[in-house]
C-alpha positions in Angstrom: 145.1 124.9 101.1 142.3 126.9 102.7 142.0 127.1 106.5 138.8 125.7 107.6 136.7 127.7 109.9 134.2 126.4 112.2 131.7 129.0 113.3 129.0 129.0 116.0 126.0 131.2 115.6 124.3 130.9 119.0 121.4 133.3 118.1 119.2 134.6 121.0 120.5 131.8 123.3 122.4 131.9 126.2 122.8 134.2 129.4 125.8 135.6 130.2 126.8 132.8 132.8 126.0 130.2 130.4 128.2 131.8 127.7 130.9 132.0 130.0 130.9 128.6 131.6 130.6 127.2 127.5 134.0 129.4 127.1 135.3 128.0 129.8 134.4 124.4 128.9 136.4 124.9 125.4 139.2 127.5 125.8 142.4 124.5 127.1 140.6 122.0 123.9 140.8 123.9 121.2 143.0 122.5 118.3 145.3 125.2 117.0 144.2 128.3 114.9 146.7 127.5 112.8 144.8 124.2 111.9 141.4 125.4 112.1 139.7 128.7 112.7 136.8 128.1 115.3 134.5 131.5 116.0 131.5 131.6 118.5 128.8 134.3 117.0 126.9 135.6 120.2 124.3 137.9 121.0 125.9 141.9 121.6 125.2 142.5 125.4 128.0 139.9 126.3 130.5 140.4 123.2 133.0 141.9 125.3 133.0 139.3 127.8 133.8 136.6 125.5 136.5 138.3 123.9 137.9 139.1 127.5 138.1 135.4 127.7 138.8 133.9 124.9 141.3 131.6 124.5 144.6 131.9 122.1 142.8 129.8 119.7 139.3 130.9 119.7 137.7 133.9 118.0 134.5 136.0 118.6 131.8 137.4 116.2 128.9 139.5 116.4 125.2 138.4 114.7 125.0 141.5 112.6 125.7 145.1 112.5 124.3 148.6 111.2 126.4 149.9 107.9 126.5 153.4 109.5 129.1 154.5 111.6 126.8 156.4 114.2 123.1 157.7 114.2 119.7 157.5 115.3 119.5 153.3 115.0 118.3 152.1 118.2 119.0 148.9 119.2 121.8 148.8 116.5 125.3 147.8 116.5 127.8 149.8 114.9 131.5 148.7 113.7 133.0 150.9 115.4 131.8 148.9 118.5 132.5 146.1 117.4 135.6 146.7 116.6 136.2 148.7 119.5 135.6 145.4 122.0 137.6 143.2 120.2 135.3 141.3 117.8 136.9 140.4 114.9 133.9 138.5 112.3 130.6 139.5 111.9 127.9 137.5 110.2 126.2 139.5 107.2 122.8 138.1 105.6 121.2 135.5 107.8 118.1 134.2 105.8 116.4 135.6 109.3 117.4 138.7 109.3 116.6 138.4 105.7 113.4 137.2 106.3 112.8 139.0 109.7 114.6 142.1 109.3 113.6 142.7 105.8 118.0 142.7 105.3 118.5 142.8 101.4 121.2 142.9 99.0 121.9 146.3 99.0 122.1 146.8 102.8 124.1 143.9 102.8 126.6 144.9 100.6 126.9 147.9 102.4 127.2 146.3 105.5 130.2 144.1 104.1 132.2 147.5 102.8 131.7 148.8 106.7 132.8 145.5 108.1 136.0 145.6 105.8 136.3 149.9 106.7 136.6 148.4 110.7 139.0 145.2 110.1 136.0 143.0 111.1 135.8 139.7 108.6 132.2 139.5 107.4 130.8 136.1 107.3 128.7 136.6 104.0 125.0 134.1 104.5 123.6 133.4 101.2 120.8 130.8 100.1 117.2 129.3 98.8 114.1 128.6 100.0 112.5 124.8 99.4 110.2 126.7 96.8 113.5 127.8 94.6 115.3 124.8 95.2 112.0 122.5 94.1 112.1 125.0 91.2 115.7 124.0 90.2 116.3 128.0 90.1 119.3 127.5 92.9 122.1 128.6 91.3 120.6 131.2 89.6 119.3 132.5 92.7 122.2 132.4 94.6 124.5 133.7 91.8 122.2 136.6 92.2 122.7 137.3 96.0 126.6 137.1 95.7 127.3 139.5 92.5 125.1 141.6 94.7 126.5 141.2 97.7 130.1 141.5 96.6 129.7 144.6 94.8 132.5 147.2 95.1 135.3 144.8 96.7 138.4 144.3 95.7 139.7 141.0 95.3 141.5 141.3 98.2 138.8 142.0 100.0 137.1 138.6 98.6 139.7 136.2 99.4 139.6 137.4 102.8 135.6 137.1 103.7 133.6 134.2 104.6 130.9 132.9 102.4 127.9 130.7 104.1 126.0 128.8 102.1 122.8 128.0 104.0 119.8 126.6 102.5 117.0 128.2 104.2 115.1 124.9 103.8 117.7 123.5 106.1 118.3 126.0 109.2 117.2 124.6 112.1 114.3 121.7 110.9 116.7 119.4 111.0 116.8 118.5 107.2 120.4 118.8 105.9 121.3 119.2 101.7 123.5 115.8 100.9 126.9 116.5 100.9 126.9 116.5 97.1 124.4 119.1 97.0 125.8 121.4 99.5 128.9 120.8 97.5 127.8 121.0 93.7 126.5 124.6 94.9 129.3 126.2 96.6 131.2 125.1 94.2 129.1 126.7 91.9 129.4 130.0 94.3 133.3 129.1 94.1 132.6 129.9 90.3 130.8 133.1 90.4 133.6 134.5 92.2 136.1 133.4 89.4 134.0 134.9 86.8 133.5 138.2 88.5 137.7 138.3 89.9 139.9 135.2 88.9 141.6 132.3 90.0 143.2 133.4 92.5 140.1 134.8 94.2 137.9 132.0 93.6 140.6 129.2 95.1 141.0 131.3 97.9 138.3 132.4 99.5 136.6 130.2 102.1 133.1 128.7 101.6 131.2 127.1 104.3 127.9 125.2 105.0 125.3 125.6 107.3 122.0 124.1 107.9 121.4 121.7 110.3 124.8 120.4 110.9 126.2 118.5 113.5 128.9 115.9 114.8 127.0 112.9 112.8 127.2 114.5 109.4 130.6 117.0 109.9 133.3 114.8 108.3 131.2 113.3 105.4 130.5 117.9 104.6 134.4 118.5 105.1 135.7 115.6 103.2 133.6 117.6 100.1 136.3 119.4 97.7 135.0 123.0 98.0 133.3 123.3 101.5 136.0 124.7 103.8 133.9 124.8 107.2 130.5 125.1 108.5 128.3 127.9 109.9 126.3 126.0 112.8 123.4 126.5 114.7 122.1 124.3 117.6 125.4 122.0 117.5 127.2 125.1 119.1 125.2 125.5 122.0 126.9 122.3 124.0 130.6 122.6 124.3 131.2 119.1 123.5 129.3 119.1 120.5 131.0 122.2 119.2 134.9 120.6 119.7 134.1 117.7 118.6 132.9 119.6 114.9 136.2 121.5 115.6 138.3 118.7 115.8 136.7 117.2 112.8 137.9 120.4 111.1 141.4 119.2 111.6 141.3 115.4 110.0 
């Protein structure tokens, strides 16, 4: 059985107060890790404070990072740091730093072998526009990002990462895929990974969903065969929402 994992990506939201008082809100209602792995991505400046007061079963993640280990990158994040302060995942490929940041395939493959060089767990964001999915050209487009985007990692390596499927058509508009959809294409992604490793790889390694998702649709994703957790935007920004997505984790 794979471990769900329910991960917050808060974005450029929240002061440092306001991250501290949500921590504070969820740290004595968390449901064990060893049930369900629940992760709050925040923005750098208050990293160290969260993991300072984190809770036994809470985890922290960083937005992004820079694949060098030092250098001339200002306003970048490096591993090292990360690792450093006690972050353990990392989110790798957001469509907006995609899109934004002009991220691709390449950089983000080399920002996964850094992550894995520091012990951090990369939470690996892959996924279509409305124009590719219209196009029925999904899979094919997505198959592309991940043999990308996994090249040069062990198996190992794999079955210990985090895969996001997030269709860019759904990140914050409020449009969510249907459960079978989301489902039909990670398990699709579950497949690429068993063609480029095996089995063992494919069954192991955790796939979420993200894209507009939130207490009303959380159980009908999870009860899905192959979607092991979400990736969520807005829903993690009130504490109540975000354990109650948590504990939905655990049914």
């Amino acid at each position: 059985m794979r471990k769900p994992i329910i991960a917050g990506n808060w974005k450029m939201n929240k002061t440092r107060d306001e991250a501290l008082q949500f921590i504070y809100n969820i740290n004595m209602n968390l449901p064990s890790n060893k049930k369900v792995e629940s992760v709050i991505c925040a923005q750098a400046p208050i990293l160290r404070d969260l993991v300072k007061r984190q809770g036994e079963e809470l985890r922290i993640g960083a937005q992004t990072m820079h694949e060098s280990d030092t250098g001339a990158y200002t306003g970048e994040i490096s591993a090292a740091l990360l690792a450093n302060i006690g972050v353990e995942y990392v989110i790798i490929g957001h469509s907006e730093r995609r899109a934004y940041y002009n991220e691709n395939d390449a950089a983000i493959n080399q920002k996964i072998h850094q992550a894995f060089r520091y012990d951090l767990t990369p939470i690996l964001c892959v996924g279509e526009s409305l124009e590719t999915r219209e196009a029925n050209e999904t899979d094919v487009f997505v198959k592309g990002q991940v043999v990308e985007d996994l090249k040069g990692l062990g198996s190992e390596q794999v079955k210990n990462l985090v895969i996001a499927y997030e269709p860019i058509w759904a990140i914050g508009t409020g449009k969510t895929a249907t459960s079978e959809m989301a489902n039909e294409t990670i398990r699709n992604i579950r497949e690429v990974v068993r063609d480029l490793y095996d089995d063992e790889t494919a069954d192991a390694v955790r796939i979420q969903y993200g894209g507009s998702v939130k207490p009303a649709n959380i159980e009908e994703l999870l009860s899905m065969s192959d979607i092991d957790g979400a990736l969520v935007g807005g829903a993690s920004l009130d504490s109540e929402s975000f354990l109650a997505l948590v504990n939905a984790a655990v049914k």
